[in-house]
DRENVEX-633859 format. One record per residue (C-alpha): x, y, z; residue number from 1. Coordinates in nm, 3 decimals. Last residue first. Example, Ala and Ser with C-alpha at 12.3 -4.5 7.8 and 13.67 -1.06 7.14 Angstrom:
# DRENVEX-633859
<pt><east>1.367</east><north>-0.106</north><up>0.714</up><num>2</num></pt>
<pt><east>1.230</east><north>-0.450</north><up>0.780</up><num>1</num></pt>
This chain:
# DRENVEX-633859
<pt><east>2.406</east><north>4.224</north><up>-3.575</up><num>190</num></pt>
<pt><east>2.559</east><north>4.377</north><up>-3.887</up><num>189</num></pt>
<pt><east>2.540</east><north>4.736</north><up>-3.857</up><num>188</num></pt>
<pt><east>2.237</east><north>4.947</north><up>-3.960</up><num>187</num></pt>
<pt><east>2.349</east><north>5.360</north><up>-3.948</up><num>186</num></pt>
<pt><east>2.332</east><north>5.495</north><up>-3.618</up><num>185</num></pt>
<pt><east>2.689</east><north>5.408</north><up>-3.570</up><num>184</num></pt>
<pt><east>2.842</east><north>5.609</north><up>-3.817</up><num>183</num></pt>
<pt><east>3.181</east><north>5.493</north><up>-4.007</up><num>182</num></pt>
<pt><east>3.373</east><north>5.796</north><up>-4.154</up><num>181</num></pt>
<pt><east>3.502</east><north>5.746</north><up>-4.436</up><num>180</num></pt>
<pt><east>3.894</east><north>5.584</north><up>-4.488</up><num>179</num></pt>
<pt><east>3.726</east><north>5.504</north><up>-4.785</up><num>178</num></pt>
<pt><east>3.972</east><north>5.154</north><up>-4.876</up><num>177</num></pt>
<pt><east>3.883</east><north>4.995</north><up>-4.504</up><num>176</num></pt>
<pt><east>3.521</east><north>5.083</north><up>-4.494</up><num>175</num></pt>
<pt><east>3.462</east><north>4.949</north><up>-4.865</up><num>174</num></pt>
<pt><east>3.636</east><north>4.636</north><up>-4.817</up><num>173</num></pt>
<pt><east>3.448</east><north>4.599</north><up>-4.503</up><num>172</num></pt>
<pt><east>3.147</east><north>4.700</north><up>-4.604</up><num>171</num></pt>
<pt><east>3.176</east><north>4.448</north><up>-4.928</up><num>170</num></pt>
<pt><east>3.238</east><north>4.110</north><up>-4.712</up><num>169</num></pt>
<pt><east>3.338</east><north>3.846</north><up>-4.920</up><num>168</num></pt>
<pt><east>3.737</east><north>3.757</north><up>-4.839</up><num>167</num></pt>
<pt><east>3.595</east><north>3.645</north><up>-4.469</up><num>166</num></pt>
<pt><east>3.856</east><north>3.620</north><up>-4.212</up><num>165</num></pt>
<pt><east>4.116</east><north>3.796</north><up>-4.397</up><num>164</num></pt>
<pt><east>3.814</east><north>4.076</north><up>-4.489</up><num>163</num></pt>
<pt><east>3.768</east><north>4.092</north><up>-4.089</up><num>162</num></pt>
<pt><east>4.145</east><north>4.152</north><up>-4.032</up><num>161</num></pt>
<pt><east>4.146</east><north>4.383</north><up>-4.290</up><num>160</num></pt>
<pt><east>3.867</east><north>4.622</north><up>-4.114</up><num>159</num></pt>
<pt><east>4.030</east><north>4.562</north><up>-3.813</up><num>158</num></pt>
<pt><east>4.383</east><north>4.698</north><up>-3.940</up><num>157</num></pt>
<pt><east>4.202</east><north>4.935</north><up>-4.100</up><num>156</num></pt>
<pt><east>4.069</east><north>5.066</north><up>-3.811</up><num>155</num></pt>
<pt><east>4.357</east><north>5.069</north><up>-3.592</up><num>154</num></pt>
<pt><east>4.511</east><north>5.288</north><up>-3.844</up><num>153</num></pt>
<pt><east>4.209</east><north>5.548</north><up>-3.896</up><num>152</num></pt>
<pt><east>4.212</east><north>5.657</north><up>-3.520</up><num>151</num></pt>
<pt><east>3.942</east><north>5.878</north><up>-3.600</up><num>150</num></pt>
<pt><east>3.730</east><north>5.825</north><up>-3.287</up><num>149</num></pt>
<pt><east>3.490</east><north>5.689</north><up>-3.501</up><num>148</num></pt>
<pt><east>3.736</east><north>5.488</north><up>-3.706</up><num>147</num></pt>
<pt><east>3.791</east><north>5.305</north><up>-3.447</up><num>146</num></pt>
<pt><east>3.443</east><north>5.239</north><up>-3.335</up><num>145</num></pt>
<pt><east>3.400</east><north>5.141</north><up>-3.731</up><num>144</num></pt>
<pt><east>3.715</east><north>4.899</north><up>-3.665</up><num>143</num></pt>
<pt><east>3.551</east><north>4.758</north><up>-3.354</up><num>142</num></pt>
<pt><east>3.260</east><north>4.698</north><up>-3.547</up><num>141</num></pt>
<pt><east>3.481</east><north>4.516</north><up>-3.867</up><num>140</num></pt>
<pt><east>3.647</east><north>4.305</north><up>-3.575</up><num>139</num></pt>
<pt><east>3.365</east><north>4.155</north><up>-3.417</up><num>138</num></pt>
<pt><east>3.201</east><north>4.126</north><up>-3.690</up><num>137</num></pt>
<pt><east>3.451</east><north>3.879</north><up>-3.841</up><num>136</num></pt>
<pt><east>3.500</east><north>3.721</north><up>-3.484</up><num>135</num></pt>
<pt><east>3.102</east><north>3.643</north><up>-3.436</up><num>134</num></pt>
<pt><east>3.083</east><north>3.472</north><up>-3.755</up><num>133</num></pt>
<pt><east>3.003</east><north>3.148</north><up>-3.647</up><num>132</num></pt>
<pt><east>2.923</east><north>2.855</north><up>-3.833</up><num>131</num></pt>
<pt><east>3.233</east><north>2.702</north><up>-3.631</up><num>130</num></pt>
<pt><east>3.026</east><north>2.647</north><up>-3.336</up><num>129</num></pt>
<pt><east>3.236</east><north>2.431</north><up>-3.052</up><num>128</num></pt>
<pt><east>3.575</east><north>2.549</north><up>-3.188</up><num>127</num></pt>
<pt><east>3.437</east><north>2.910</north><up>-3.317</up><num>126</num></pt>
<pt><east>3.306</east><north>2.971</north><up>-2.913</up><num>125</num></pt>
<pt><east>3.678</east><north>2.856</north><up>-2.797</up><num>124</num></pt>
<pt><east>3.794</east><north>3.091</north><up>-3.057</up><num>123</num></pt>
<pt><east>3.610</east><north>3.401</north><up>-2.984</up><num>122</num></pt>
<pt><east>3.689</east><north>3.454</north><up>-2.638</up><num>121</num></pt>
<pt><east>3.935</east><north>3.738</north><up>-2.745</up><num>120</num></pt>
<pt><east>3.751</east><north>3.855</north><up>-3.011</up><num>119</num></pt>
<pt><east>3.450</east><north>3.929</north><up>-2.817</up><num>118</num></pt>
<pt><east>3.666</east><north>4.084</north><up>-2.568</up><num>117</num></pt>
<pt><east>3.823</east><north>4.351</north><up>-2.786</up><num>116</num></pt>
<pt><east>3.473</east><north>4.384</north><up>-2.924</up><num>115</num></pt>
<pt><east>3.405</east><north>4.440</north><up>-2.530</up><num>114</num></pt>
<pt><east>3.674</east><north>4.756</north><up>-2.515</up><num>113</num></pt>
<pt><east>3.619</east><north>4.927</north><up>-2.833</up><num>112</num></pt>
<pt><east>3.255</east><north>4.961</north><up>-2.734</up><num>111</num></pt>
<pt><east>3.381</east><north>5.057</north><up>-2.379</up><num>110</num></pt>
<pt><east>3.589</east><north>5.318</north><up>-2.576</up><num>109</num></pt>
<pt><east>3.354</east><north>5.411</north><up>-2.841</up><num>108</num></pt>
<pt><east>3.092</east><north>5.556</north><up>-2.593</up><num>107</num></pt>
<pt><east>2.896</east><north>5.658</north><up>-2.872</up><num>106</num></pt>
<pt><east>2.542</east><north>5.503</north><up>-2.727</up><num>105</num></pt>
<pt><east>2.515</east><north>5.306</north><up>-3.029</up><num>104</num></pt>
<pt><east>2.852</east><north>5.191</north><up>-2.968</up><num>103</num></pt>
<pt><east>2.773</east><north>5.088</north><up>-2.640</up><num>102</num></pt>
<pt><east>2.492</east><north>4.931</north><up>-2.783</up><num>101</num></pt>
<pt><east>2.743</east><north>4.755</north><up>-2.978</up><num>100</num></pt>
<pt><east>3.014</east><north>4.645</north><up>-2.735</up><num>99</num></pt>
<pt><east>2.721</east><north>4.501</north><up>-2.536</up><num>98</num></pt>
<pt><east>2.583</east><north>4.250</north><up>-2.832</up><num>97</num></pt>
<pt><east>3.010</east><north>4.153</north><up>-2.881</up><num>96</num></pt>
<pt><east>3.049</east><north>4.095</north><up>-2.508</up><num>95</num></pt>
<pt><east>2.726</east><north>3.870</north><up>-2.478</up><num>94</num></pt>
<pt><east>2.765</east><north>3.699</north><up>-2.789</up><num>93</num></pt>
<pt><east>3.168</east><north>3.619</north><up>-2.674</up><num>92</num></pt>
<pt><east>3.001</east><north>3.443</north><up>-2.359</up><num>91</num></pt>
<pt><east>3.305</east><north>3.340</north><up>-2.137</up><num>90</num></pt>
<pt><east>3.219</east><north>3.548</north><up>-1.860</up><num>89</num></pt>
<pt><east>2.907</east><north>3.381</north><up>-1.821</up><num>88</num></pt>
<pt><east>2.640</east><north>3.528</north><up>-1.535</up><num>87</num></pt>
<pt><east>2.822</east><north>3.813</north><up>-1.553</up><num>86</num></pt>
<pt><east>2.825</east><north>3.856</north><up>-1.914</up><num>85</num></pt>
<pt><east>2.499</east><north>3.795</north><up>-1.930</up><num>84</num></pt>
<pt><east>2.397</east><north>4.043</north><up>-1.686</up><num>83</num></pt>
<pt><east>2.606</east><north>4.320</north><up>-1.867</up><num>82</num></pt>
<pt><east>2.431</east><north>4.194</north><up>-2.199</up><num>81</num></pt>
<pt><east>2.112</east><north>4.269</north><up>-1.964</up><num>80</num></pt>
<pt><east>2.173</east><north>4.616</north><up>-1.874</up><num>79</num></pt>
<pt><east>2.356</east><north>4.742</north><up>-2.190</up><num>78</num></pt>
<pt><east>2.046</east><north>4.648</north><up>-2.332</up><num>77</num></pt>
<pt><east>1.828</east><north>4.831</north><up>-2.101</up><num>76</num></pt>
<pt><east>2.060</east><north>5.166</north><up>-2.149</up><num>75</num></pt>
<pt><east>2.044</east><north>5.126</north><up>-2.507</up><num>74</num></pt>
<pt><east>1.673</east><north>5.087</north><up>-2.571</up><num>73</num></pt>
<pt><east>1.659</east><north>5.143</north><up>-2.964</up><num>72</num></pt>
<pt><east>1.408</east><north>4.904</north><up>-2.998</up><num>71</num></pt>
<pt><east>1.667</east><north>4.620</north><up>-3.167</up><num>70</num></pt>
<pt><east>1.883</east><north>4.676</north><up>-2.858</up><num>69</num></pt>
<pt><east>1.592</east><north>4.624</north><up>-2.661</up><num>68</num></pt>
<pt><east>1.560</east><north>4.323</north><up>-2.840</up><num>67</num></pt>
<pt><east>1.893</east><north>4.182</north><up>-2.843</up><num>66</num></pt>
<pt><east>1.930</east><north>4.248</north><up>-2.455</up><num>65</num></pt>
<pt><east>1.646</east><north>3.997</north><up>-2.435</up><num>64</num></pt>
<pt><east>1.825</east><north>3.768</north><up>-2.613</up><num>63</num></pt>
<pt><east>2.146</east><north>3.794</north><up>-2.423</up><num>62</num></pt>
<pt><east>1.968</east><north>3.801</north><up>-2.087</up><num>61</num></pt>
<pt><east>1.788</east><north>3.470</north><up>-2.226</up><num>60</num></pt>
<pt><east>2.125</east><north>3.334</north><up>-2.294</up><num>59</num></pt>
<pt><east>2.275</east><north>3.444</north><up>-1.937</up><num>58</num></pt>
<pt><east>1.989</east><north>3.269</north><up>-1.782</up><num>57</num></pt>
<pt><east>2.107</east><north>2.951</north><up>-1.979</up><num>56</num></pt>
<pt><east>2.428</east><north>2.954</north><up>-1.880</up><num>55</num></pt>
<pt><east>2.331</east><north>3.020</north><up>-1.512</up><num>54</num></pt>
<pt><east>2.096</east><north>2.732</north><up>-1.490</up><num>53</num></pt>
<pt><east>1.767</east><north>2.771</north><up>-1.538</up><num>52</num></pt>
<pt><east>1.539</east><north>2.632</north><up>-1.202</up><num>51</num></pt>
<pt><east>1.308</east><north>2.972</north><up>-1.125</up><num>50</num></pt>
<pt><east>1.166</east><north>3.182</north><up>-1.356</up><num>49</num></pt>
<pt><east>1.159</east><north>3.518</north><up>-1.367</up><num>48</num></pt>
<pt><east>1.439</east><north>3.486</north><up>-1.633</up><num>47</num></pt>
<pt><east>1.263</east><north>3.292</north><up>-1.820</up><num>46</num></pt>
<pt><east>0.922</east><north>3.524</north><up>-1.792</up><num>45</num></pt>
<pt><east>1.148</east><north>3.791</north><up>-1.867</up><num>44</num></pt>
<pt><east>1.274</east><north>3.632</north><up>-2.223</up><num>43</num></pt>
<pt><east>0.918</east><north>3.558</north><up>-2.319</up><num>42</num></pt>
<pt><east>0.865</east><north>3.891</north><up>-2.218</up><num>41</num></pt>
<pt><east>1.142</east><north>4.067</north><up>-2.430</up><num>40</num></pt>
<pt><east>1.121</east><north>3.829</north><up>-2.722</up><num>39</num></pt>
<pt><east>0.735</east><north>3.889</north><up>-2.743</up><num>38</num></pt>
<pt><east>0.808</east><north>4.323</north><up>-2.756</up><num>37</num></pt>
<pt><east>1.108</east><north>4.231</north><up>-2.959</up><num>36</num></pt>
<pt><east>0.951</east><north>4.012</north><up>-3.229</up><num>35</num></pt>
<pt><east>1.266</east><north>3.761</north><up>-3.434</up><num>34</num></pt>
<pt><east>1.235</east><north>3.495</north><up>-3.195</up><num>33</num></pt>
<pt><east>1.510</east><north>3.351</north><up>-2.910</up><num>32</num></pt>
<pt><east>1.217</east><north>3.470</north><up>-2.674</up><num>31</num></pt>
<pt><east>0.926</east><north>3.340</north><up>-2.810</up><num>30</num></pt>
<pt><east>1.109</east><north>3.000</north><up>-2.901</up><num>29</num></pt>
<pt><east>1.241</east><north>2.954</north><up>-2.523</up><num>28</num></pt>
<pt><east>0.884</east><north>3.094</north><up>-2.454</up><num>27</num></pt>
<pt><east>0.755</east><north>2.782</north><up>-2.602</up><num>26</num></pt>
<pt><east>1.004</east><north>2.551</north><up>-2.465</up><num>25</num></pt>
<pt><east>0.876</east><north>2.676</north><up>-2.091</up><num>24</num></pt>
<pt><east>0.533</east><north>2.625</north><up>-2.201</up><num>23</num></pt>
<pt><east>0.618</east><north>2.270</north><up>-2.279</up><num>22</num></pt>
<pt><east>0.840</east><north>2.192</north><up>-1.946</up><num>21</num></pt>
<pt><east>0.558</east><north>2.356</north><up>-1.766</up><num>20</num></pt>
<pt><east>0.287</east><north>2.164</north><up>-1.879</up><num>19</num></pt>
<pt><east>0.528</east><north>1.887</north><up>-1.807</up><num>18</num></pt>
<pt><east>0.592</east><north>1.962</north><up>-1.424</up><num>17</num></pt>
<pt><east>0.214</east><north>1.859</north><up>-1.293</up><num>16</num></pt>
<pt><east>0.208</east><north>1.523</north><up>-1.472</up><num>15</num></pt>
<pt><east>0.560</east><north>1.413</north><up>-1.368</up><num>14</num></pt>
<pt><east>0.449</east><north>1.517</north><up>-0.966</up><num>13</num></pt>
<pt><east>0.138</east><north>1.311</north><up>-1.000</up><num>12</num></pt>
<pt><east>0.292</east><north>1.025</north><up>-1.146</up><num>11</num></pt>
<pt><east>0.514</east><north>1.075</north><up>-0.844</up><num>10</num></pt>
<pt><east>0.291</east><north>1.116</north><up>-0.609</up><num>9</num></pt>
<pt><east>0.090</east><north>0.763</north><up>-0.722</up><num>8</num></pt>
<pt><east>0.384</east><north>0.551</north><up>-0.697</up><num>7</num></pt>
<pt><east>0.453</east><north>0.681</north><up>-0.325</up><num>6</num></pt>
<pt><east>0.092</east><north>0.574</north><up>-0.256</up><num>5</num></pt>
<pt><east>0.129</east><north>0.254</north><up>-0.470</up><num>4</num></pt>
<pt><east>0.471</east><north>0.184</north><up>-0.258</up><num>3</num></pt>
<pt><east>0.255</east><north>0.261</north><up>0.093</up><num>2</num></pt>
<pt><east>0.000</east><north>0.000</north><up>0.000</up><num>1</num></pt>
């Protein structure tokens, strides 16, 4: 009698957690999706949440990060990528999505100084993904923050390191042969 009780919680206990386990992959979707205002509550309801584990709180930072980004929201952004990176120092996405909107914000140094980090950790996130491209724009960002502050040889330099790592990419060809100006508000590579 007392096994078939103990049977009977736990059957219990597996149906009550896998309504959550589904709505929990649904705002996994929502909040790795392409909508900010969903992303950014999906994400929050994650984060809300209790029983992630640190990576994956720091990916749902990162995402949500993305979409305030994407909404112009610099100082919430900043926010969360900081939160990501905390959570994971090793997160290259997290570094690279902060050195951006603090690009945005045109504080090129701290910009200057996360690519830097971005392309540091790089590597180790290229060995386990090599799809990515994270190093490539990496560099051609930190080149345009650069070339912001119109230190034109560190620029170029970045802007050829990121052709070297991918012989296709126009803006940086262009970037590193104009010696223009690069502007932040205009649409970067995210």
């Amino acid at each position: 009698m007392r096994i078939l009780r103990v049977l009977i919680r736990i059957a219990a206990l597996f149906a009550l957690t896998a309504p959550a386990a589904a709505a929990s992959r649904a705002d996994w979707d929502a909040c790795k999706g392409d909508d900010p205002d969903r992303s950014i509550a999906a994400c929050t309801r994650i984060i809300q949440g209790r029983g992630e584990t640190a990576k994956n709180s720091a990916i749902a930072h990162h995402e949500r990060g993305l979409a305030y980004r994407s909404k112009g929201d610099f100082d919430r952004a900043i926010a969360d990528l900081s939160e990501a990176v905390r959570l994971d120092p090793k997160y290259a996405e997290g570094y690279y999505g902060r050195g951006l909107a603090y690009g945005n914000k045109d504080d090129l140094d701290r910009a200057i100084a996360d690519l830097s980090e971005a392309i540091r950790l790089a590597p180790e996130l290229e060995a386990a993904h090599p799809e990515t491209i994270i190093r490539r724009l990496a560099h051609y960002n930190r080149g345009r923050a650069y070339d912001s502050k119109g230190d034109f040889d560190h620029a170029i330099a970045d802007f050829s390191e990121a052709i070297r790592l991918d012989p296709k990419y126009a803006e940086a060809y262009y970037n590193a042969r104009t010696g223009t100006r690069a502007i932040w508000t205009a649409p970067s590579p995210t």
